[in-house]
N, C-alpha and C positions, 0 to 999 in steps of 0.2 A: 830301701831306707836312705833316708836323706845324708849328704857327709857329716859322720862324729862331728866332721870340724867347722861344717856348718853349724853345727846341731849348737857347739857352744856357743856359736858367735848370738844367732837368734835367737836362740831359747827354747826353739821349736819341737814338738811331737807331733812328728810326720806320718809317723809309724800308728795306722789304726786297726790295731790286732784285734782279732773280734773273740766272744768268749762262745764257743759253742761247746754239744753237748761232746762227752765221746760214749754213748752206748753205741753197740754195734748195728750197724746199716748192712740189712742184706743186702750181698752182693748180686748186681744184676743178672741175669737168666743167659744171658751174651758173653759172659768172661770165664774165660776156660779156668779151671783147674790148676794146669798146666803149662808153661811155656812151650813153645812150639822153640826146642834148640835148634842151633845152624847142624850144618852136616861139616864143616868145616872141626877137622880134626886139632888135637892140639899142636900149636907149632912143634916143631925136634929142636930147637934150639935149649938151652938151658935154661929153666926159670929163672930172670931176676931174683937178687935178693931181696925177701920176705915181700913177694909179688905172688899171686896165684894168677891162672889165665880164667878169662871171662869168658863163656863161649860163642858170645851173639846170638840170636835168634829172632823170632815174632815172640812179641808180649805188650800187653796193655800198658798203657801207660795213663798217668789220671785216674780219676776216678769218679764214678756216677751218684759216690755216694751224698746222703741231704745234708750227713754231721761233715762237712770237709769244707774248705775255702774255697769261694768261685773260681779265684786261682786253678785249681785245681780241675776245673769241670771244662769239656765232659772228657770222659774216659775216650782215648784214640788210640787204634793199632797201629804198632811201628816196627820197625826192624831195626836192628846193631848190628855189627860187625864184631868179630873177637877181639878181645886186647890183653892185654897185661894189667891187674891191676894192685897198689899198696892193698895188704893184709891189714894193715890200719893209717892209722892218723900221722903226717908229720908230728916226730916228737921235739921236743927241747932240745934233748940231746942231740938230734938229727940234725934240727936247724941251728945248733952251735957249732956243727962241726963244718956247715957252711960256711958262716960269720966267719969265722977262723980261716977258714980254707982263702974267703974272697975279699974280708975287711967288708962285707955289705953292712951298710944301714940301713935300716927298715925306714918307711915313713914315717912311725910312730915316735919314731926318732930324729925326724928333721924339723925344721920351723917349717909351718905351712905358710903356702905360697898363696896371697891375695888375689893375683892375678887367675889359678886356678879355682880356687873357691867361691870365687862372684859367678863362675860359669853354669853353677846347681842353684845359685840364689833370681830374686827377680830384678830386675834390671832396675838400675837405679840405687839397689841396696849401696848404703854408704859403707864406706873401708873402717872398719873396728879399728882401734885402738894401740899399737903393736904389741903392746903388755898383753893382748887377748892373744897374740900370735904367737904361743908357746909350743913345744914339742909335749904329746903327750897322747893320751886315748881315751874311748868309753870303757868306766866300768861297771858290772852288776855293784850296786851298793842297795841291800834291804834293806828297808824301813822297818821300824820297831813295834809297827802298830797298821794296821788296815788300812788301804788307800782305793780309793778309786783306781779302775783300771784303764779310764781314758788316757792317762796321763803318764807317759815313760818318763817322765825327767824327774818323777819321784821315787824311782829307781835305778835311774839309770846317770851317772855322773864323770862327769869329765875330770880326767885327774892327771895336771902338769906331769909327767913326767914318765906316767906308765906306759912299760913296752914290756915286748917279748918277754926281755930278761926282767924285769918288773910289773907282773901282770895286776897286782893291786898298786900299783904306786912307787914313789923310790926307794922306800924302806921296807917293799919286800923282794925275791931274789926266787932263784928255780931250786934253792935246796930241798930233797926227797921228791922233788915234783921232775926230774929228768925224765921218767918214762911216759908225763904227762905230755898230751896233745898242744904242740904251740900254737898261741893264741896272741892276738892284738897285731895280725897282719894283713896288710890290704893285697889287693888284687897283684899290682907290678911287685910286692915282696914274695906272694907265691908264684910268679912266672919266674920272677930271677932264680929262686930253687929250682922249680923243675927244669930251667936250663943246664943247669949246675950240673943236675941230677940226670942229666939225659933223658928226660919225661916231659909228660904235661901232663895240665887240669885235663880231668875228664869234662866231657861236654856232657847235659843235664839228662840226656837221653842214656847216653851210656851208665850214667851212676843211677838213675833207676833202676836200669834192667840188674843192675850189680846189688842193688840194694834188695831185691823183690827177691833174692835167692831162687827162680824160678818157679815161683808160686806168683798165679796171677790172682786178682780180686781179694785179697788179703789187704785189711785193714792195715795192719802191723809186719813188720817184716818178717816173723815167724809165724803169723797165723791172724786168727782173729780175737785174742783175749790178749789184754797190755800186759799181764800178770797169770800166767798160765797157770792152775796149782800154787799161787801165790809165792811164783819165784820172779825175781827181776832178768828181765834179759838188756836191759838199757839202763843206764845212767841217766833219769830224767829227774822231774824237780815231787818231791811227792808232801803234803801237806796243800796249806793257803797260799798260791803263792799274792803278793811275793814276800809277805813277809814273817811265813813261817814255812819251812820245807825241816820236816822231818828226819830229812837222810836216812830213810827206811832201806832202801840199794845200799848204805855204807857209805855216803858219798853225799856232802854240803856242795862242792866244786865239780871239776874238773876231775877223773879217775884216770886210772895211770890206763895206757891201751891194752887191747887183750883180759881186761877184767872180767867180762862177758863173754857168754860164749859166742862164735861167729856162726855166721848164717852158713846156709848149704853150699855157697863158694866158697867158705872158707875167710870171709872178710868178717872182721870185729867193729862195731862200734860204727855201723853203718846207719844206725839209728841211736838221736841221743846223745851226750856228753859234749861235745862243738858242733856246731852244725858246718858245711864243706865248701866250699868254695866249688864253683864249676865254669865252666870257662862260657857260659853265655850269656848274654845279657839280656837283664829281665823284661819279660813280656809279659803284663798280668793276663790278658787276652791270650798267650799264644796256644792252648789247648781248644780255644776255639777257632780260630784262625786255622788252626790244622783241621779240623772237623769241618771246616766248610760254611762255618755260624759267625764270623766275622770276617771283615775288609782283611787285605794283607797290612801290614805294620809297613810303613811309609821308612825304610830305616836309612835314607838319605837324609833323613828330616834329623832323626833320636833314631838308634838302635833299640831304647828301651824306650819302655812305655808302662807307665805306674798313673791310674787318673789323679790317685793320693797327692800324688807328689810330681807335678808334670816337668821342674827342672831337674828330676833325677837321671842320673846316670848310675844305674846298677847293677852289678850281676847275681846270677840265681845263687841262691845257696841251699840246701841239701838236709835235710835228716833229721832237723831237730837238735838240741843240747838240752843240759843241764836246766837248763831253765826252764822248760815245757812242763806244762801242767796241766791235770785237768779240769781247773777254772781259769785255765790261759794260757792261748799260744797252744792248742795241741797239737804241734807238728812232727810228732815223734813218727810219724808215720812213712813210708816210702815217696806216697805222691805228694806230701806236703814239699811247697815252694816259698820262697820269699824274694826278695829284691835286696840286696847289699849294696853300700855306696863303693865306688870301685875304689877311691882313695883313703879309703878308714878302715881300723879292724877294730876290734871287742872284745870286752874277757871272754865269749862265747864263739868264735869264729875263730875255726885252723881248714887244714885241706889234706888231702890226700891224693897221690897221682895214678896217674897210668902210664901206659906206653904201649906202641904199636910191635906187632911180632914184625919179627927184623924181613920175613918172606912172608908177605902176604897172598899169594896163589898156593894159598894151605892144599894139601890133598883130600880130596874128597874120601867118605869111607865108603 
């Protein structure tokens, strides 16, 4: 996705999210059941607090399936290694006791810098205005009445002032929403936390295999029906979106973490409600590039590589939110990917970390 702060300065919809169907696509005749787990035991060290350990293994990654984004395809075997990882979402309360802890300000909270911002646009583009150069974010804002789906910026609006602590703007605030997932932070706001924090972002391979709860070929993170017995297991958008959602889940926004049940690790909200930040950067290609069906990525040139958008600099993000629907955006799913601008966050983007066992020559069983 192009920079938020790009986004206001041109006006631009960079982002062209395609409307596919979600009926279920059998899964291929090739993809186990089953993840193949490591042999690698769980460290003896103490769990992190509200971390569970992830145990690495062989598992699919991608998917073969026809309802899913090129992105996505084709399905590639890989291997993890174990780690530690968050049971859920950076919360509010989590990332205030940061703030406090370091005096950090978020991006969302500084003036943007000209000189960074011309670096995602095309050469030449002229310096806006500095009245346009305000601290603030993108936010989900619905429309009242049906719109075309080509078009994000009939949804999506840049609003002076919104951060962290104001995710719709400056006249609102985090009261009852503390146990919600923070949101409206970029790429350097979640590495300064998981420094803090003694962690990192997970890289896009590991928060797969975390996400898949060791079910391979699984549409959905529990299975293959989005609505099992017509119970919700995620926070997604359910109606028209975008400008009718039902809040059939309980849930117009953002849901506090843990409201769902977690998957077979043991992790919440691994699909659905924000979507996660991961520490790589985006490759629309790189499922085939690993499969052997495209060149290598030139990442002397760009790290990332989007044809959408060829001055982007993005990283992956993870799981789908709130906003996923099934006449748009359905990426509530484990293989869905997208591209983030590394300098911008969104009412719909937080993260969650991991961390390495402290003795990694685990004992074998």
């Amino acid at each position: 996705m192009k920079s938020n702060r790009v986004k206001k300065i041109v006006l631009s919809c960079s982002v062209p999210f395609l409307i596919i169907a979600c009926n279920q696509e059998k899964k291929t005749e090739n993809q186990a059941e089953k993840f193949t787990i490591s042999s690698q035991n769980k460290p003896k060290e103490e769990a992190p607090k509200d971390m569970v350990w992830i145990p690495g293994g062989e598992f699919t990654m991608g998917t073969d399936e026809v309802n899913a984004y090129a992105a996505e395809r084709p399905a590639v075997n890989l291997s993890v290694d174990g780690f530690w990882m968050d049971i859920h979402e950076v919360t509010n309360r989590e990332f205030a006791e940061f703030v406090e802890s370091t005096g950090y300000i978020t991006v969302a909270e500084r003036k943007p810098e000209w000189e960074e911002l011309k670096k995602q646009l095309p050469p030449g583009t002229p310096k806006p205005d500095d009245s346009v150069l305000v601290p603030g974010s993108m936010v989900f804002s619905p429309p009242p009445y049906p719109v075309p789906l080509q078009d994000i910026s009939l949804w999506w609006k840049w609003v002076d002032g919104a951060s962290w602590k104001h995710p719709e703007g400056p006249d609102s605030d985090l009261k009852g929403r503390e146990n919600h997932p923070v949101v409206h932070i970029a790429y350097e706001d979640a590495e300064a936390y998981a420094k803090w924090a003694g962690k990192r972002l997970p890289t896009e391979i590991e928060w797969e295999f975390a996400a898949r709860g060791g079910m391979n070929g699984k549409r959905f993170a529990w299975g293959d029906e989005l609505t099992p017995n017509g119970q919700f297991l995620a926070n997604t958008f359910q109606g028209t979106f975008p400008n009718e959602n039902t809040g059939k889940d309980g849930f117009i926004g953002t849901s506090p973490v843990k409201t769902f049940a977690p998957n077979t690790f043991g992790l919440y909200d691994m699909i659905g409600n924000v979507w996660e930040l991961t520490s790589d950067w985006y490759d629309a290609l790189k499922y085939a590039r690993l499969a052997g069906q495209a060149p290598k990525l030139d990442a002397g040139m760009n790290p990332c590589y989007n044809p959408d958008n060829p001055y982007a600099m993005e990283r992956v993000i993870k799981g789908g939110s709130f906003l996923c629907a099934e006449n748009y955006c359905v990426n509530y799913r484990p293989s869905a990917r997208q591209g983030h601008a590394y300098d911008s966050g969104t009412s719909n983007v937080g993260f969650r970390l991991v961390k390495d066992a402290k003795d990694q020559n685990l004992s074998m069983k």
